[in-house]
VMD Tcl script that draws the C-alpha trace (Angstrom):
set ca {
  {51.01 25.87 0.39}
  {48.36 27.96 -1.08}
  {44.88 26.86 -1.33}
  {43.67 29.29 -4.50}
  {46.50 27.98 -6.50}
  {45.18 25.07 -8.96}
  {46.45 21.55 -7.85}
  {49.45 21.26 -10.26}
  {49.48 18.02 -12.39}
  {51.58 15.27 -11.73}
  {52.26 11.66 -13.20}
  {50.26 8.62 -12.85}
  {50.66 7.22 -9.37}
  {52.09 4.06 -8.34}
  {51.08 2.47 -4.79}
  {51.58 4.78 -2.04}
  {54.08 6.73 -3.87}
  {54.14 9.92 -2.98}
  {56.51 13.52 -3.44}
  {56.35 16.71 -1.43}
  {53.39 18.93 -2.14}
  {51.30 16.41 -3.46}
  {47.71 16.37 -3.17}
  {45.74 13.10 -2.45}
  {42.01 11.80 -2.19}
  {42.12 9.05 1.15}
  {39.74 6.30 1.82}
  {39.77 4.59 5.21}
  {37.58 2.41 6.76}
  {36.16 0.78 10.22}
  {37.49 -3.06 10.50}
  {34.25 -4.41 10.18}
  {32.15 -2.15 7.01}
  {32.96 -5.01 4.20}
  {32.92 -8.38 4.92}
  {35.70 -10.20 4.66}
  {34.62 -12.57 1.92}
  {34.05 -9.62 -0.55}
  {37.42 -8.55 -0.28}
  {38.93 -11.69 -0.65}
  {37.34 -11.95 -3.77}
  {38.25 -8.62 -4.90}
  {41.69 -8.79 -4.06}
  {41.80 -12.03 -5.71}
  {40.10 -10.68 -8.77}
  {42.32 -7.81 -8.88}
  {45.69 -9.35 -9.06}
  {44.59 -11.21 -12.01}
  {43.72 -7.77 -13.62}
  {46.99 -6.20 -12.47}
  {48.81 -9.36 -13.91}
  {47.98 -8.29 -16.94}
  {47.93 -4.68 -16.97}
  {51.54 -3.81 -15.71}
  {52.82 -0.36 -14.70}
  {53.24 1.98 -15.70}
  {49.08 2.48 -16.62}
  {48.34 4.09 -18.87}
  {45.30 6.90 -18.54}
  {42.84 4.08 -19.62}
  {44.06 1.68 -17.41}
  {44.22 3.93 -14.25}
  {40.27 4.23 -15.48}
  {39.44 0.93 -16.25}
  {41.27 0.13 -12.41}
  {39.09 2.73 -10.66}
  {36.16 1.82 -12.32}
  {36.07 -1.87 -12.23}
  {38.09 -1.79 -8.40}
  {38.01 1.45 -6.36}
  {34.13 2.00 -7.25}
  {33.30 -1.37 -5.86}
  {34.89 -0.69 -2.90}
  {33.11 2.80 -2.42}
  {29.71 0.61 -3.29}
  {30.43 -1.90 -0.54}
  {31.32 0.74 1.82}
  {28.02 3.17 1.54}
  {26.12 0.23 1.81}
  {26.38 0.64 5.46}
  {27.73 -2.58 6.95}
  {29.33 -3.32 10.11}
  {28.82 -1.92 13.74}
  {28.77 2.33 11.78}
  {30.46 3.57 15.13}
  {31.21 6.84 13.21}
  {27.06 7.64 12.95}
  {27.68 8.95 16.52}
  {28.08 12.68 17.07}
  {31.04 11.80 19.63}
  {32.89 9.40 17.26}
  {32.58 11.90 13.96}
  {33.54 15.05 15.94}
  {37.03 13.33 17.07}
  {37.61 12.09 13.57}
  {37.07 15.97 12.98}
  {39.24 16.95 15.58}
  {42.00 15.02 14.43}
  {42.27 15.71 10.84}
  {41.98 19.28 11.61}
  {44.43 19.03 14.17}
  {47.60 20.44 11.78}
  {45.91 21.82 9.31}
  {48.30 24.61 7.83}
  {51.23 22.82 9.28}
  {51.91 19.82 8.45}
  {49.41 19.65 5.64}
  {46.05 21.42 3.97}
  {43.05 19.92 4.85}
  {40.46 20.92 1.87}
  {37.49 18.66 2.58}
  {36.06 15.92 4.29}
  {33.16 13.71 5.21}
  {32.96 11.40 8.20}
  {30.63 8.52 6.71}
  {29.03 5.64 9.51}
  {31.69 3.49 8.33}
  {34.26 5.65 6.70}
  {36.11 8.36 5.96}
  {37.13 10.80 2.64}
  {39.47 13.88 2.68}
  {41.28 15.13 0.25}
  {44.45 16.91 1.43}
  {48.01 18.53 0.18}
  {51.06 17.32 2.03}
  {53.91 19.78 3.39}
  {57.11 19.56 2.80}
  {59.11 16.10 3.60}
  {55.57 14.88 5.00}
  {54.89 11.11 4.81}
  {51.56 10.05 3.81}
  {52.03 6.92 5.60}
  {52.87 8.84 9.08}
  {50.24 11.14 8.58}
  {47.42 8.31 8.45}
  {48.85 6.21 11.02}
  {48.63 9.42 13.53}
  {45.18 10.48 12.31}
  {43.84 6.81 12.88}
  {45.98 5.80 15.91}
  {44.62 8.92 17.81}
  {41.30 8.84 16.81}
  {40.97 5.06 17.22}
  {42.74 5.93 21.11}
  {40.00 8.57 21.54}
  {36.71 7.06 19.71}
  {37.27 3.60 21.98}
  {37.89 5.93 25.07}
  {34.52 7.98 24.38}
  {32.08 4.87 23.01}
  {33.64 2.60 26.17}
  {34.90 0.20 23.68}
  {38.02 -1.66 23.28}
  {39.28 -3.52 20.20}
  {40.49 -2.01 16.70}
  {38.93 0.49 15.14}
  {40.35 1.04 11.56}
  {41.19 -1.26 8.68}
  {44.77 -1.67 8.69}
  {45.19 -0.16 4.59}
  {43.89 2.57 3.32}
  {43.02 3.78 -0.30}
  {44.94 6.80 -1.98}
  {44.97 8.48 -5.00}
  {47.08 11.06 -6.23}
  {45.21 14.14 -7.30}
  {46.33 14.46 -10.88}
  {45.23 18.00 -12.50}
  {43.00 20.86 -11.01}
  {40.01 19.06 -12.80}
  {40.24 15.78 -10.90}
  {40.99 17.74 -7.87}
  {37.33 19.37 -8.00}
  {35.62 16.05 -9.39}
  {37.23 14.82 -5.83}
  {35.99 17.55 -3.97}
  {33.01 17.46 -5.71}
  {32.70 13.57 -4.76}
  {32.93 14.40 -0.67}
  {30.41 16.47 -0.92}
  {27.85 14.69 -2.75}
  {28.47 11.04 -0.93}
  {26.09 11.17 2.01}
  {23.52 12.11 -0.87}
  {24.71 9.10 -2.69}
  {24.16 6.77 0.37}
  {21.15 8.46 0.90}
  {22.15 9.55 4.89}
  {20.19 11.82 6.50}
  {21.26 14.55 8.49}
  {23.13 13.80 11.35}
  {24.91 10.66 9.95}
  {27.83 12.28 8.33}
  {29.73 14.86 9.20}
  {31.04 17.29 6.10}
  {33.97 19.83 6.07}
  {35.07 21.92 3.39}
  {37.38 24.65 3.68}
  {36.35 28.36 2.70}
  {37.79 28.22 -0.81}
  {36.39 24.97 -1.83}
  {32.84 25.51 -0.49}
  {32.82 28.92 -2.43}
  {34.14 27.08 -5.26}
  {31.92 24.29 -5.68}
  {29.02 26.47 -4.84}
  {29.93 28.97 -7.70}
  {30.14 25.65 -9.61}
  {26.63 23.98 -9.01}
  {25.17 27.55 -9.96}
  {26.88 27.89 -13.01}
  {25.27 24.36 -13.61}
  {21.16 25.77 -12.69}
}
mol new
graphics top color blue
foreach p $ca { graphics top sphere $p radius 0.5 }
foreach p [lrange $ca 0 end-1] q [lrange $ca 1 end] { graphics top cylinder $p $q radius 0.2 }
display resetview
């Protein structure tokens, strides 16, 4: 895997589908950051839009999906709801821990943020890696750790997860550009997130908000 290399394009993506060397932006959540009535109603609301927009989407409908579904979700989630045990410095530095843990191994970890009540990364898989293995490891041993350090029992993450397959190197940055701005968007201060990015794409999307000045 090399990390200077553009993100080569791939086809649309259909749920959890995945192929070796792809690149994906992840969503995963506490239990507890959106009620459970809201997504009740938004699942409900989205099968009847599914029902009538079958695969395979077209680019328009992979828009109109993200806009009218996977933006909610982000809105729900930076509202800040739930018990936001990832706030705490102990909690966000073994979320750290453990998505850096095989970095250059199993996969590339380009960027991250650890929200109160969430995660983002955006990551390239290697070779014959499982996207559902790789989440249940990064969440099981977090969850194991997080409980351990906070003195809590109980589950920690939502079972699902959001992913999108990275399509082009364009969506790639608009991704990477998207980590980085979130805690702004939520308006966090300081010391409520915690933000990784790796060498190339810090130097990258700095070179890219200057070019924008």
């Amino acid at each position: 895997m090399k990390p200077d290399e553009d993100i080569a394009k791939y086809g649309l993506k259909l749920p959890h589908w995945q192929q070796d060397h792809s690149t994906y932006f992840l969503t995963f959540r506490q239990a507890d950051s959106i009620p459970h009535s809201k997504i009740a109603k938004w699942k409900e609301e989205r099968a009847i839009w599914m029902k009538f927009h079958p695969r395979p989407w077209s680019d328009a409908d992979e828009m109109e999906y993200h806009h009218r579904f996977s933006q909610a979700i982000e809105h729900w989630l930076d509202a800040g709801e739930g018990s936001c045990l990832l706030e705490h410095s102990s909690a966000s530095s073994i979320v750290r821990e453990v998505l850096l843990g095989k970095d250059g191994e199993r996969f590339l970890q380009h960027t991250f943020v650890v929200m109160p009540n969430h995660a983002h990364a955006l990551v390239s898989l290697g070779p014959n890696e499982s996207l559902d293995d790789l989440l249940k490891i990064w969440k099981g041993v977090s969850a194991r750790r997080i409980n351990l350090a906070l003195e809590r029992s109980g589950e920690l993450w939502q079972a699902n997860y959001f992913d999108r397959l990275v399509r082009d190197g364009e969506h790639f940055w608009n991704c990477a550009r998207y980590i980085r701005r979130n805690p702004i968007k939520a308006h966090l201060p300081v010391g409520r997130y915690l933000l990784h990015e790796s060498d190339h794409v810090r130097r990258e999307l700095d070179r890219r908000e200057r070019l924008k000045e």
